[in-house]
Every structure is written in structure tokens, then in C-alpha cells.
PATOR-813071 format. One line per field, with one value per residue: residue in one letter; residue number from 1; x, y, z of N, C-alpha, C in turn. Coordinates in Angstrom, 2 decimals. Example, Ala and Ser with C-alpha at 12.3 -4.5 7.8 and 13.67 -1.06 7.14 Angstrom:
PATOR-813071
lumgu <- A;S .
vexti <- 1;2 .
n.east <- 13.19;12.85 .
n.north <- -5.69;-2.25 .
n.up <- 7.80;7.08 .
ca.east <- 12.30;13.67 .
ca.north <- -4.50;-1.06 .
ca.up <- 7.80;7.14 .
c.east <- 13.20;12.90 .
c.north <- -3.30;0.03 .
c.up <- 7.80;7.87 .
This chain:
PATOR-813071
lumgu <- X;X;X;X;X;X;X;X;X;X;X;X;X;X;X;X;X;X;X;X;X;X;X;X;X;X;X;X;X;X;X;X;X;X;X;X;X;X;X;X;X;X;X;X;X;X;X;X;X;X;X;X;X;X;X;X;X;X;X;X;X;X;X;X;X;X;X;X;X;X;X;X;X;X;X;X;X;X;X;X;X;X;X;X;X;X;X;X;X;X;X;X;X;X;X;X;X;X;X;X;X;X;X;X;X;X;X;X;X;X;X;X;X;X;X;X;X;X;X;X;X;X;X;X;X;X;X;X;X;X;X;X;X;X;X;X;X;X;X;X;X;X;X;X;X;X;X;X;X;X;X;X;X;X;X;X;X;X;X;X;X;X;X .
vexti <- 1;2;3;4;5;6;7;8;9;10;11;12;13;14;15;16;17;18;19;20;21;22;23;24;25;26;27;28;29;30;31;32;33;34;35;36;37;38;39;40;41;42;43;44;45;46;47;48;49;50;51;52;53;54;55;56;57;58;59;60;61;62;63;64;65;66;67;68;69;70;71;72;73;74;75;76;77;78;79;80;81;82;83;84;85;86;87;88;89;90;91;92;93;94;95;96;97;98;99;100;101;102;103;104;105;106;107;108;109;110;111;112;113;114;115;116;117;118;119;120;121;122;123;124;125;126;127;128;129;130;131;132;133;134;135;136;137;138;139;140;141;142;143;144;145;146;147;148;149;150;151;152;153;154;155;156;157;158;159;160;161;162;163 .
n.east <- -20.03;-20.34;-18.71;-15.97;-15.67;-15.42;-13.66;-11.28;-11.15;-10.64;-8.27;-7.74;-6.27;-6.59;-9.50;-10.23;-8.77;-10.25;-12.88;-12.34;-11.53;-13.93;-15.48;-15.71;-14.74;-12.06;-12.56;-15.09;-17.16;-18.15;-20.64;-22.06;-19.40;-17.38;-15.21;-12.84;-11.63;-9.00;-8.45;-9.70;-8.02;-5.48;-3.36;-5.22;-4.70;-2.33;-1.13;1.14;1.01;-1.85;-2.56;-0.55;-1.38;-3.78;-3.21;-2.35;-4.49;-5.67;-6.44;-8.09;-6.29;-6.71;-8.87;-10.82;-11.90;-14.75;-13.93;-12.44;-10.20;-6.62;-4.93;-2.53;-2.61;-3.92;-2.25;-0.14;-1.19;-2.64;0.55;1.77;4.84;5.78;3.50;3.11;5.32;5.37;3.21;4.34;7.09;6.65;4.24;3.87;2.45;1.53;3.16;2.29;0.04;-2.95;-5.19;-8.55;-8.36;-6.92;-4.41;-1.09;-0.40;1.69;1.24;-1.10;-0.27;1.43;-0.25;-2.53;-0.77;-0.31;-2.31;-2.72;-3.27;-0.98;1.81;4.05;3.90;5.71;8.25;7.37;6.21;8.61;9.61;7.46;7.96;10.71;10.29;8.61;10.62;12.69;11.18;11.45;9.72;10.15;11.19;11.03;9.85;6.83;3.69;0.72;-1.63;-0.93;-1.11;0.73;3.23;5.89;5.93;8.18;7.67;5.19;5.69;7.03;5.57;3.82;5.14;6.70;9.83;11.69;14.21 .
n.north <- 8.05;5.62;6.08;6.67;4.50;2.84;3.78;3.38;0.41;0.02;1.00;3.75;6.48;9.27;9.53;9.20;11.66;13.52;13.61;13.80;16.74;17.59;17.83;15.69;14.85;13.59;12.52;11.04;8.56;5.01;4.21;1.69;0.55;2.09;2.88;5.45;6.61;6.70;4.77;2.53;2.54;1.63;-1.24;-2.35;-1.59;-1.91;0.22;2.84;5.35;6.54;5.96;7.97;10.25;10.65;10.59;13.38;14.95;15.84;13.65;12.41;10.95;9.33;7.87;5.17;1.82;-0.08;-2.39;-1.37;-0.75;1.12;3.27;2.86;-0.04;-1.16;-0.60;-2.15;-4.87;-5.22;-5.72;-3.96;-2.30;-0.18;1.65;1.83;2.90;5.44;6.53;6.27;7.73;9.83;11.30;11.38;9.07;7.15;4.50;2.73;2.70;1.82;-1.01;-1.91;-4.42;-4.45;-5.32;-4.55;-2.68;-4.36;-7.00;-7.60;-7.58;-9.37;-11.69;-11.41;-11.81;-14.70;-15.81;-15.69;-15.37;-14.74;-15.64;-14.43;-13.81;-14.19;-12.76;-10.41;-9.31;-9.48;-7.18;-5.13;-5.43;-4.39;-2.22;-1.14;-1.67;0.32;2.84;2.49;0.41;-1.72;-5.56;-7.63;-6.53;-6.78;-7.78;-5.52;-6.62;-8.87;-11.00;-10.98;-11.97;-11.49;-9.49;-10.97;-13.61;-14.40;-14.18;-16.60;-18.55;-18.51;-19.33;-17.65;-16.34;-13.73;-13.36 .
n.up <- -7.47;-8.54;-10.86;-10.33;-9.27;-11.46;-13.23;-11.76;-11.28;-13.74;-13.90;-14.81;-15.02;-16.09;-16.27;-13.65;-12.65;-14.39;-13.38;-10.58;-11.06;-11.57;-9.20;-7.72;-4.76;-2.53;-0.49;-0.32;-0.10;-0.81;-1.14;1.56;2.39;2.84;1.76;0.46;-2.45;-2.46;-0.58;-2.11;-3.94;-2.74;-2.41;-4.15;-6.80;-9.37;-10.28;-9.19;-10.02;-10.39;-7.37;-6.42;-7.64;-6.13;-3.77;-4.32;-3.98;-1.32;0.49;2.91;5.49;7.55;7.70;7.79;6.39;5.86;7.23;8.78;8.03;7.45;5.41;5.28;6.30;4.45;2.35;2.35;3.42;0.85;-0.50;-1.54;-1.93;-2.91;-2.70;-0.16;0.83;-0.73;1.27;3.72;3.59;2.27;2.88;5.23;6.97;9.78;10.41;12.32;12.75;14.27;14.00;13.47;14.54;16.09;15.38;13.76;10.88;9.75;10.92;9.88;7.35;7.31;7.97;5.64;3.68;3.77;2.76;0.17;-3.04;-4.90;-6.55;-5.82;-3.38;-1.24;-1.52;-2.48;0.17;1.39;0.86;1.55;4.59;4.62;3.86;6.16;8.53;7.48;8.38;11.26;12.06;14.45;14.39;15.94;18.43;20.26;18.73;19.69;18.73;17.92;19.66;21.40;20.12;18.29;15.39;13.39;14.59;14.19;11.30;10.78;11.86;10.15;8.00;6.76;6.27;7.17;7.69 .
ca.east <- -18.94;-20.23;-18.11;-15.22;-15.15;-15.03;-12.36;-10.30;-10.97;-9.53;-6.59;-7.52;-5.85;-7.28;-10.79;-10.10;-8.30;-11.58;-13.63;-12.29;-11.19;-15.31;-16.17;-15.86;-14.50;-11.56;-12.98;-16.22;-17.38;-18.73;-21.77;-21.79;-17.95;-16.66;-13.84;-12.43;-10.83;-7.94;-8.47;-10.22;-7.01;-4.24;-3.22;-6.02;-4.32;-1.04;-0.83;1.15;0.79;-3.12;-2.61;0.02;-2.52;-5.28;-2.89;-2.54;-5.55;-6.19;-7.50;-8.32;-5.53;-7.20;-10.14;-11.03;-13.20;-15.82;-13.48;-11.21;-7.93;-6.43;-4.50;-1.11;-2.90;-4.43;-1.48;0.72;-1.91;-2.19;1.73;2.62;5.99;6.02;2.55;3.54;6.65;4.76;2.73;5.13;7.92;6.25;3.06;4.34;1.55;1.74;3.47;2.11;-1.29;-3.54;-6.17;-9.73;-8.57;-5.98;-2.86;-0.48;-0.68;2.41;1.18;-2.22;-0.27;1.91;-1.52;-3.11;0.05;-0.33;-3.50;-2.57;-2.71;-0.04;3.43;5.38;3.55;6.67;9.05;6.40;6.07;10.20;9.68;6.93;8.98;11.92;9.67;8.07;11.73;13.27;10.40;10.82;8.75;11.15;10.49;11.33;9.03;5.50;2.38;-0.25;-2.70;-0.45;-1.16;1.81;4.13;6.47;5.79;8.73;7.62;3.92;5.62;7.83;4.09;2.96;5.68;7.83;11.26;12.17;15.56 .
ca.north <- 7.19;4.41;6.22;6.43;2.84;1.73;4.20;2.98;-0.75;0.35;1.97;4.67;7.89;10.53;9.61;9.81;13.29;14.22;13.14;14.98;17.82;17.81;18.21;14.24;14.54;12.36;12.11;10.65;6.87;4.22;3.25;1.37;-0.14;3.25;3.35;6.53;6.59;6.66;3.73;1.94;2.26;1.42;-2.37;-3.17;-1.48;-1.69;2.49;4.26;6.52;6.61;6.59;9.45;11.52;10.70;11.34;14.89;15.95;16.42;12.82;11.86;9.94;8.84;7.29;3.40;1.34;-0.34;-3.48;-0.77;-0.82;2.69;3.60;2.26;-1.33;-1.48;-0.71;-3.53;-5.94;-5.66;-6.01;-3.24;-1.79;1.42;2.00;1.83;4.07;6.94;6.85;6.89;8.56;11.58;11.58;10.70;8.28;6.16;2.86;2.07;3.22;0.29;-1.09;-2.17;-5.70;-4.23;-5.46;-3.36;-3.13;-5.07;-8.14;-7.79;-8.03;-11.07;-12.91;-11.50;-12.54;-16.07;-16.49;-14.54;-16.04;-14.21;-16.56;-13.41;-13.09;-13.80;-11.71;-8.84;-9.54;-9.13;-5.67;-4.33;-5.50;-3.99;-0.18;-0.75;-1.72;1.64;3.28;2.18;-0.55;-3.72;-6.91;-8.03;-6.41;-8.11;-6.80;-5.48;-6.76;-10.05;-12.17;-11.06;-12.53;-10.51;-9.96;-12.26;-14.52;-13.95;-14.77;-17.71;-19.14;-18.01;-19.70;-16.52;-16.05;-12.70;-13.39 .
ca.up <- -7.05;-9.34;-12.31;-9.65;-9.07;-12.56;-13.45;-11.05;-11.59;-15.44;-13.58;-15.64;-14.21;-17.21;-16.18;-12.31;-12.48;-14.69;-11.81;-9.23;-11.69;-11.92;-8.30;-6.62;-3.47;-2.93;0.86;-1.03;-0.28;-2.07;-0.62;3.02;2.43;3.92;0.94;-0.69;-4.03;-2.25;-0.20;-3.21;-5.23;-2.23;-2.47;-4.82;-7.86;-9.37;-10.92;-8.14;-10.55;-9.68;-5.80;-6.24;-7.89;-5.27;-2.38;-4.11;-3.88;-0.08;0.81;4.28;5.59;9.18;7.20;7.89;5.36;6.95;7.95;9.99;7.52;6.66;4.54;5.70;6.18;2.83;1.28;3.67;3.16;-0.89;-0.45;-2.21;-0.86;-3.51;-1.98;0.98;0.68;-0.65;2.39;5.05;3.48;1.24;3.25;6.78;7.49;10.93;10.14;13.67;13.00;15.09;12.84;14.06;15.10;16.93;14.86;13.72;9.62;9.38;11.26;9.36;5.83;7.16;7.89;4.28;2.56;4.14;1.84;-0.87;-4.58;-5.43;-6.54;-5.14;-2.09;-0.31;-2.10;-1.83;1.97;2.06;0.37;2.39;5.80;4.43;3.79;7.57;8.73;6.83;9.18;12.57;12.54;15.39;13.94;17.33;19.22;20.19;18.22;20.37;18.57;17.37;20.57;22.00;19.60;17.21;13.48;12.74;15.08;13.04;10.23;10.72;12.13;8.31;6.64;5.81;6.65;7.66;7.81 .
c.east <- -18.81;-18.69;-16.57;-14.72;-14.84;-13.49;-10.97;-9.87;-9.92;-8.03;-6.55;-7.55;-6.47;-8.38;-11.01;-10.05;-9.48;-12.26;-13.36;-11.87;-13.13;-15.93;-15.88;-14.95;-13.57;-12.04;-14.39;-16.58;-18.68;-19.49;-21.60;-20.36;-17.18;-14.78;-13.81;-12.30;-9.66;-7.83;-9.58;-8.76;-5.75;-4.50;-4.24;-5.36;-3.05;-0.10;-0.24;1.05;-0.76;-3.04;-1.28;-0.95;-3.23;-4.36;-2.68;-3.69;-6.08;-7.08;-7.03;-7.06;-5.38;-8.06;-9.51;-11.96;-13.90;-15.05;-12.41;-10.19;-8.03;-5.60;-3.30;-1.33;-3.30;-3.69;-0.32;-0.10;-2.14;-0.58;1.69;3.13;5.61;4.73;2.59;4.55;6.07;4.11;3.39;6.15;7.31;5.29;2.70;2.87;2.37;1.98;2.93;0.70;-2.11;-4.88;-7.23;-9.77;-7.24;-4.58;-2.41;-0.53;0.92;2.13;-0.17;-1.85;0.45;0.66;-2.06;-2.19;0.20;-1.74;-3.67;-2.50;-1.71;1.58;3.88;4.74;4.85;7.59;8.53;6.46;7.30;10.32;8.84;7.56;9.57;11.33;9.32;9.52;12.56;12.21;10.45;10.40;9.94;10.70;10.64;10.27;7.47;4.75;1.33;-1.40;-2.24;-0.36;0.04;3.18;4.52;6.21;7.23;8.35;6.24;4.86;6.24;6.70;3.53;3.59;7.05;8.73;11.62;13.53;16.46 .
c.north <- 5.96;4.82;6.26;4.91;2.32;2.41;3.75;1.51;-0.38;0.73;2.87;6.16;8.94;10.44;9.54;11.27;14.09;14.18;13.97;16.25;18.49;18.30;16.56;14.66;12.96;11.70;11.47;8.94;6.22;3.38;2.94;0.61;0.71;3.63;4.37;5.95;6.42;5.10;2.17;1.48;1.58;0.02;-3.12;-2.80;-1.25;-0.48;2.61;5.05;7.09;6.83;7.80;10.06;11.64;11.50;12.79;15.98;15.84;15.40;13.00;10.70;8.92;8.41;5.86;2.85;0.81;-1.54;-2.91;-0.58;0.65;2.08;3.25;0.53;-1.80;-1.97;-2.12;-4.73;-6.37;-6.02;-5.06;-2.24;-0.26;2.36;3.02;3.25;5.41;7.54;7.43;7.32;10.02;11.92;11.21;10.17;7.58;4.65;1.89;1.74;1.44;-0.19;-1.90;-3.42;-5.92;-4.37;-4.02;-3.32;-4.44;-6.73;-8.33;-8.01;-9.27;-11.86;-12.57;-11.97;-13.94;-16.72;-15.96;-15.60;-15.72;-15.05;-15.81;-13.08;-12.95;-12.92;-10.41;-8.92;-8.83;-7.52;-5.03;-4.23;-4.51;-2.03;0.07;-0.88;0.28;2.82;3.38;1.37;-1.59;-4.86;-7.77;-7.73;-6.53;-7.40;-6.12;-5.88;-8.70;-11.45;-12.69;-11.77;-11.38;-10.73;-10.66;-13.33;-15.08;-14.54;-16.10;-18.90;-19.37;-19.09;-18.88;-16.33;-14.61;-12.32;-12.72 .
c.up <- -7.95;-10.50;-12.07;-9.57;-10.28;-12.98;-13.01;-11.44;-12.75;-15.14;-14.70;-15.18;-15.06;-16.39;-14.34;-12.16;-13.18;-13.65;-10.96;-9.72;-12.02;-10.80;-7.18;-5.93;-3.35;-1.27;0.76;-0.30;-0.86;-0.95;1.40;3.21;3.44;3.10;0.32;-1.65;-3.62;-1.46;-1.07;-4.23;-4.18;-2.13;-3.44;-6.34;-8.31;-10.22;-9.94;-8.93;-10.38;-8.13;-5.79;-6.60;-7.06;-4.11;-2.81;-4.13;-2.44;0.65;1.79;4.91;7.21;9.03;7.18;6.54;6.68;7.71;9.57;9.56;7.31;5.84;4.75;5.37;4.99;2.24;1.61;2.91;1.78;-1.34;-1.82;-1.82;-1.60;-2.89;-1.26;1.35;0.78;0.26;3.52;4.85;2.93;1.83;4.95;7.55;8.74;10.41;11.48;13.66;13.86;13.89;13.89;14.85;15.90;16.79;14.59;11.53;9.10;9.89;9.77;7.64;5.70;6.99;6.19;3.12;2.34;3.15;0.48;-2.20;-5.14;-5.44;-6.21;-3.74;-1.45;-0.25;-2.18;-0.27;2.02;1.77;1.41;3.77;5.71;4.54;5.44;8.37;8.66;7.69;10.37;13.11;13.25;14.52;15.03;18.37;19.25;19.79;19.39;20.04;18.06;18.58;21.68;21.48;18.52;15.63;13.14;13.35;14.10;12.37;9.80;10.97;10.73;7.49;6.21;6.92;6.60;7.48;8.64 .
């Protein structure tokens, strides 16, 4: 997995697809974290061309890391919408899915966008909305895990405008 992790860090897709073209297991994890390759690469790297490949090889898509995020939240929480997309449009992931601390992944990427270094956090935020929106996701209706307040309400708390 070590040779997994660096590959990935590199965002280097050749030496992934060797990897699991070798035998790694994309249902594999790295140590006691409890991350795939697939949930190693969602929101931490900016290839979709790397997490398309992973999602075609037969990953796990009901797998937690050790904090509790899947694979919906990851990708929410790194704020990246194209991510995102591929998940719950091409790979009909749960935009609902509940995550370990009971949010929903859309509250859990307003709060990670609220600390985010990123000068586009907000403008990423408006994109990922806009993919969980194009989903289903209310922005109106109260999180179950958000304290009883709505992810716009969440985010107007944050800072971010919803609009």
C-alpha cells in the first residue's frame, strides 16, 4: 500500500493502474486509517482522471476511513464538485449517505469548507451544493445530524451564502 500511497500523492495514474493491474486490491487499506485508494484519492487529489480509474475497478463504495467519511463525504468535504458528480451521477452513490457524526456529507463539507485554506473555498462550496442540489439533496430541510438546522442555515452560520 506504501507504493499505493506515494503514487497517488504524485497523482500518478500509469503507476496506480500498474498497481492494481499487478494484483492491489482497490478494497486494500493503508494501515489503521481504514482508507482505500479510492478513498485516499477522493477530495485529496485533483486527477478525476485517477478517481475515475479507481472507481472502475470494483471499489467498495460503503467503505468508511477510520474518521467515518465515505466516499460521497470525502469527496463534499475536499470540495470537489466533478468528484462528486461522478459519484452520484455515474456511480449512483447516496448523496444522503449519514456519516459517523451523524451529518449528512453536505453539512460536513459546509463546516470543512469553513476552515479550508483554499481562496475558492466558497466558490467550490457553490459547486458542490449545486451537484447535491442536482441530486435531491433540500437545502431547506434540517440535517439530522446538523443540530436541527438546515444546510443553508449551516452555512449562512459559516459565512456562505447559498443564495
Amino acid at each position: 500500500m506504501k507504493a499505493m500511497l506515494e503514487a497517488q500523492v504524485r497523482e500518478d495514474v500509469k503507476a496506480v493502474r500498474k498497481l492494481l493491474d499487478r494484483g492491489l486490491s482497490t478494497r486494500a487499506t493503508y494501515e489503521d486509517t481504514g482508507l482505500t485508494p479510492l478513498l485516499m484519492a477522493l477530495g485529496d487529489t485533483e486527477s478525476d482522471e485517477l478517481v475515475r480509474m479507481l472507481l472502475s475497478r470494483d471499489p467498495d463504495l460503503q467503505t468508511r476511513d477510520a474518521g467515518g467519511f465515505g466516499p460521497v463525504a470525502r469527496a463534499a468535504m475536499g470540495l470537489k464538485p466533478a468528484q462528486l458528480e461522478l459519484l452520484l451521477g455515474e456511480y449512483g452513490a447516496d448523496p444522503h449517505e449519514a456519516c459517523s457524526n451523524g451529518a449528512s456529507p453536505l453539512v460536513n463539507a459546509i463546516s470543512a469548507s469553513r476552515w479550508s485554506s483554499d481562496p475558492h473555498a466558497q466558490e467550490r462550496l457553490a459547486e458542490v451544493v449545486a451537484v447535491f442540489v442536482s441530486h435531491g439533496v433540500e437545502l431547506d430541510r434540517p440535517d439530522p445530524g446538523g443540530a436541527k438546522l438546515t444546510p443553508r442555515q449551516m452555512a449562512e452560520h459559516a459565512g456562505f451564502d447559498l443564495g
